[in-house]
BAPADO-932774 format. One record per atom (N, C-alpha, C): x, y, z; residue in three letters. Coordinates in steps of 0.001 Angstrom, whole numbers, plus 500000, padded with zeros to 6 digits. Atoms other than C-alpha are relative to their C-alpha. Layout:
BEGIN
XYZALA
...
//
This chain:
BEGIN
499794499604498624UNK
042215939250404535UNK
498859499439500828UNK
500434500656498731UNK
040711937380407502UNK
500032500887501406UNK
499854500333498769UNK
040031938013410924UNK
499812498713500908UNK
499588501139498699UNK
040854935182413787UNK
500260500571501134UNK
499258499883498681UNK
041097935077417373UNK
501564499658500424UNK
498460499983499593UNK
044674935441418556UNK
499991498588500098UNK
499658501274499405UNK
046426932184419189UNK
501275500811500451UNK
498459499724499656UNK
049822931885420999UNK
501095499699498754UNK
499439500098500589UNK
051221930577418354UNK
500410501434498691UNK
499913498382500420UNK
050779934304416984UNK
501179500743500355UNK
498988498989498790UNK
053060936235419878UNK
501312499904499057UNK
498678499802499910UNK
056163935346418547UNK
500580501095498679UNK
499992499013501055UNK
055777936634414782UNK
499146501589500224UNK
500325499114500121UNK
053891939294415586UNK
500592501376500758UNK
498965499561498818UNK
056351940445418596UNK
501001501045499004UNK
498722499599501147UNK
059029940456415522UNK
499295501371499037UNK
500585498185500864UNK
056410943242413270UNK
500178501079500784UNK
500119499117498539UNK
055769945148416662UNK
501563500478500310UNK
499199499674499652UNK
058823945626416709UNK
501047501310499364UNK
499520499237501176UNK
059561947259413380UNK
500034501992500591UNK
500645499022499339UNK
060124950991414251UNK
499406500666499783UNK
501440499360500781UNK
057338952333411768UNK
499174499470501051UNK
500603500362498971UNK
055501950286414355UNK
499888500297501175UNK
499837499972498267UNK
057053950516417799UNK
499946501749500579UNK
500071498319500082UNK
056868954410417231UNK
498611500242500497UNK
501575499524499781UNK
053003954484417766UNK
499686499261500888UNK
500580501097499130UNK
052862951108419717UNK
501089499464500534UNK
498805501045499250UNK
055916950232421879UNK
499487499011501056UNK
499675501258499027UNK
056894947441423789UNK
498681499533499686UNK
500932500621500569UNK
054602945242421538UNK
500989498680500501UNK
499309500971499516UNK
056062942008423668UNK
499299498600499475UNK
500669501558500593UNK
055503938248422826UNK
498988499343501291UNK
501446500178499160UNK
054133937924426247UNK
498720500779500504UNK
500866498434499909UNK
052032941144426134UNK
498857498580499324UNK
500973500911500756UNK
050426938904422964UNK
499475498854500077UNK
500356501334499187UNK
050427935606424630UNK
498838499735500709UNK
501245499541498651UNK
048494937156427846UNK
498374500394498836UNK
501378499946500950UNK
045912938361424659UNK
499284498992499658UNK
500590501300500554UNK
045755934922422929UNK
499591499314501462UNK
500303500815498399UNK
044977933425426702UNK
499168501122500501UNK
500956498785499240UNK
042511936117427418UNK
500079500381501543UNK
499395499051498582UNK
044655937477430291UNK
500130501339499928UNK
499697498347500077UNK
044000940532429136UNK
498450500734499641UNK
501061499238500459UNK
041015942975428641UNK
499452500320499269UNK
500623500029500711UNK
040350943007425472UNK
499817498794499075UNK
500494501008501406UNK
038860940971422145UNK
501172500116498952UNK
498995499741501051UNK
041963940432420219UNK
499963499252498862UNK
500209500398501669UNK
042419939144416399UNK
500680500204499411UNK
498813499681501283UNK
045068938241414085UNK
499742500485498854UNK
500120499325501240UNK
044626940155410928UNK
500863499066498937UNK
499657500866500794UNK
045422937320408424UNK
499841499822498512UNK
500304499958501173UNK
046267937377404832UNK
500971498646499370UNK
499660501418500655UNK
047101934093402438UNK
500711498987501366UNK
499753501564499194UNK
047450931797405442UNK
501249500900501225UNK
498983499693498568UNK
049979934474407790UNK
499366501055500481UNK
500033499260498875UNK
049484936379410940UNK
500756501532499524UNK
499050498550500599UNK
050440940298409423UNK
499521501234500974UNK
499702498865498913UNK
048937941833412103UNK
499029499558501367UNK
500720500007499145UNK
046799942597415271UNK
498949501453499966UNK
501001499065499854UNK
043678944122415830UNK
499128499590501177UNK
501027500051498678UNK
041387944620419154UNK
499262501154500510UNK
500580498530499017UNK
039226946337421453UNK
499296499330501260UNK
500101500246498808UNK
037962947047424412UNK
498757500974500237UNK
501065499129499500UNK
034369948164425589UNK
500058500040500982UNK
500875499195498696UNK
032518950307427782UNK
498764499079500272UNK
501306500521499226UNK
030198948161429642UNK
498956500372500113UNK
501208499228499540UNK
028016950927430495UNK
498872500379499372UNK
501244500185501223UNK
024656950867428894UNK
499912501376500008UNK
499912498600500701UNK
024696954732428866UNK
501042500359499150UNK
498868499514501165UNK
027987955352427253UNK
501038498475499704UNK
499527501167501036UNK
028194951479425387UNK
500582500877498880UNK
499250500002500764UNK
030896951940423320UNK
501089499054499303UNK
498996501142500480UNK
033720949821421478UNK
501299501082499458UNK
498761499136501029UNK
037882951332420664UNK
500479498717500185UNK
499015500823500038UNK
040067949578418676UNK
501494500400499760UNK
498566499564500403UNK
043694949919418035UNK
500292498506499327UNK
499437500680500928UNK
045790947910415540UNK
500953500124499594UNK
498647499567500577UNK
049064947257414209UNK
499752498917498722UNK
499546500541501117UNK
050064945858410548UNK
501499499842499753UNK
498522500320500087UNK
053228944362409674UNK
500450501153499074UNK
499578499284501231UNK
055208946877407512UNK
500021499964498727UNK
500001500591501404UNK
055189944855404752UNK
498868499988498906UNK
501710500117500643UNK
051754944945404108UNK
499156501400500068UNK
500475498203500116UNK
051299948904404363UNK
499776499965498584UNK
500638499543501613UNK
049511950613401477UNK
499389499011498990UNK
499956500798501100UNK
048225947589399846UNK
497771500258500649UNK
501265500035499694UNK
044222948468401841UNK
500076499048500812UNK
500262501204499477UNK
044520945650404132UNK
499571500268501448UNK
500634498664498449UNK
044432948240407735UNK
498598500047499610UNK
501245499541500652UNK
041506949393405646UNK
498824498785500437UNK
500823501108499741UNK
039788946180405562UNK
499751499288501404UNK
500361500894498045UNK
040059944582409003UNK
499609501186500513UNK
500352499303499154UNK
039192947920410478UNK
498233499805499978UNK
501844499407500694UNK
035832948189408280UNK
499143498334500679UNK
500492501152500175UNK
035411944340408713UNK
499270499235501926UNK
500125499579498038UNK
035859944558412898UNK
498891500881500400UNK
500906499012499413UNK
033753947443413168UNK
498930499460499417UNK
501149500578499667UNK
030719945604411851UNK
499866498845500853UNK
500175501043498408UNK
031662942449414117UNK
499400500965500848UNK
500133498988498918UNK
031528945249416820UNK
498836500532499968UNK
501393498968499587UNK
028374947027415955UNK
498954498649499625UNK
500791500614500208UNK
026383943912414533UNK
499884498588500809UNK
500483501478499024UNK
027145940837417000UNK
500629500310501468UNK
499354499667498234UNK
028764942890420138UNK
499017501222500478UNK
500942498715499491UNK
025400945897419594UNK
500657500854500188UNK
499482499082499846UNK
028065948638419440UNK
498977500854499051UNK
500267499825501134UNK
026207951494418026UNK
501073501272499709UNK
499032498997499686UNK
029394953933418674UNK
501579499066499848UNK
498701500071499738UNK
033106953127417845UNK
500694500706499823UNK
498907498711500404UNK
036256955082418271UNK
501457499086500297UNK
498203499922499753UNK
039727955120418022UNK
500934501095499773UNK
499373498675499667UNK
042513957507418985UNK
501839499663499845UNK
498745500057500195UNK
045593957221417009UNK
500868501464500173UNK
499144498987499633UNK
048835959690417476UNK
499381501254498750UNK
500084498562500676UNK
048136963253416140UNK
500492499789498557UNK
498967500113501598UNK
050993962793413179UNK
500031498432499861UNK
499505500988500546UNK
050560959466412792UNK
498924499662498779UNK
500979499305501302UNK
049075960855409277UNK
499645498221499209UNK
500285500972500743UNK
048951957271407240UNK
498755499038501252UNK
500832500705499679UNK
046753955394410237UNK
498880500901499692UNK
501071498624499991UNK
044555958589410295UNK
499167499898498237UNK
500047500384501484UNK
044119957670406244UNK
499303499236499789UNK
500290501425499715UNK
043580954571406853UNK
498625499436500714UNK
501007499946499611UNK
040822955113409564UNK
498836500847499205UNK
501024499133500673UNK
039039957607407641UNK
499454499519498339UNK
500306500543500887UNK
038994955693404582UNK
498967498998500159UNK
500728500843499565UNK
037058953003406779UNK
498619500375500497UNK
501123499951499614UNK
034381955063407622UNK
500258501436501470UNK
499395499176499086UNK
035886957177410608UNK
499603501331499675UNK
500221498526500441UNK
035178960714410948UNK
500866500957501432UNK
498571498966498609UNK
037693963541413439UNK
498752500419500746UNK
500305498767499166UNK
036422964508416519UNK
500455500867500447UNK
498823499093498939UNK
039092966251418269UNK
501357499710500311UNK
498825500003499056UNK
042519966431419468UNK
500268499673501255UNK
500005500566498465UNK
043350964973422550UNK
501301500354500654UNK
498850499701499499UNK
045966966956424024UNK
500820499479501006UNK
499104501254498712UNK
049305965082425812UNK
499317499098500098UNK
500416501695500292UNK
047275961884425001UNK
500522498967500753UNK
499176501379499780UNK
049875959526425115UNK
501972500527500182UNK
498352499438499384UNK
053709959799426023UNK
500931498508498951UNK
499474500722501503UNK
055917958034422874UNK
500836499417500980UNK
499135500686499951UNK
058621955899423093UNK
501375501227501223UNK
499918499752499546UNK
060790958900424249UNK
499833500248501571UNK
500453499082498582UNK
058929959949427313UNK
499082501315499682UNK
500232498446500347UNK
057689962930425184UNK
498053499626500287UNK
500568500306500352UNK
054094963399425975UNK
499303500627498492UNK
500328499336501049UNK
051902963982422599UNK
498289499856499542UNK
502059500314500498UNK
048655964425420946UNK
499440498952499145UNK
500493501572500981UNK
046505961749419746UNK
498251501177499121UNK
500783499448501027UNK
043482962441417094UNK
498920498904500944UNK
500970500759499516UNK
039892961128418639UNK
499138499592498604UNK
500966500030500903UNK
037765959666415945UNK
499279499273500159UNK
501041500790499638UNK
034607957992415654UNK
499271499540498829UNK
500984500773500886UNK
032090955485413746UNK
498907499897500230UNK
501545500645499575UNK
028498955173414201UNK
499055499054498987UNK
500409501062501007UNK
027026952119412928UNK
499474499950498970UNK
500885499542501675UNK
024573953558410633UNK
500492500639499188UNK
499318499076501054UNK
027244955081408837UNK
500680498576499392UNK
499291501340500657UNK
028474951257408042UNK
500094500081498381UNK
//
């Protein structure tokens, strides 16, 4: 497993995972030009194909806090379905979050996946992650419903 900066030539396969609805359940409307605007840094954050034997299986990014009092770094991430349970989430998270704390000076990262979305929550905490809190009505799903997301956090010296 690799990380790379997005290319365009990314968007289209990764559009097709994003789309899966183990996926689009936590992360809708994962579009090809959503990922495009990423690989062309028309967009706000540091994005990165998550690459294993030579293919694009997922995406991973983030987006800091500027602010030298509350410098921070969150990422979010999707994996193709195919490649669940094999540790590979695991690895690009752990592998990102020292990019992030050792050549971007994060000494704080978080991320705030859905409440029940019990296997990323696994996944982050296996990487180092630890629960802060609940984040009530968070985010609003695919439905419309809104719901709770889980806050968690990394601090570098816990690398």
């Amino acid at each position: 497993m690799t990380l790379r900066p997005l290319r365009a030539t990314d968007a289209g396969p990764l559009a097709a995972a994003g789309a899966h609805p183990e996926i689009a359940r936590w992360w809708p409307d994962i579009t090809e030009d959503e990922l495009l605007a990423k690989a062309e840094g028309r967009d706000d954050v540091d994005a990165f194909a998550i690459e294993h034997e030579g293919e694009a299986i997922g995406l991973i990014q983030s987006w800091e806090n500027p602010d030298p009092e509350f410098r921070f770094a969150n990422i979010d991430l999707f994996l193709d379905v195919r490649h669940h349970g094999q540790g590979l989430g695991r690895d690009a998270v752990r592998t990102f979050a020292y990019w992030l704390c050792e050549e971007r000076g994060h000494h704080r990262l978080t991320i705030d996946p859905a409440l029940d979305n019990e296997r990323a929550i696994r996944c982050y905490e296996a990487a180092g992650f630890k629960r802060v809190g609940v984040l009530r009505r968070y985010w609003r799903d695919p439905s419309g419903e809104w719901r709770d997301g889980l806050l968690l956090d990394l601090l570098a010296d816990e690398l």
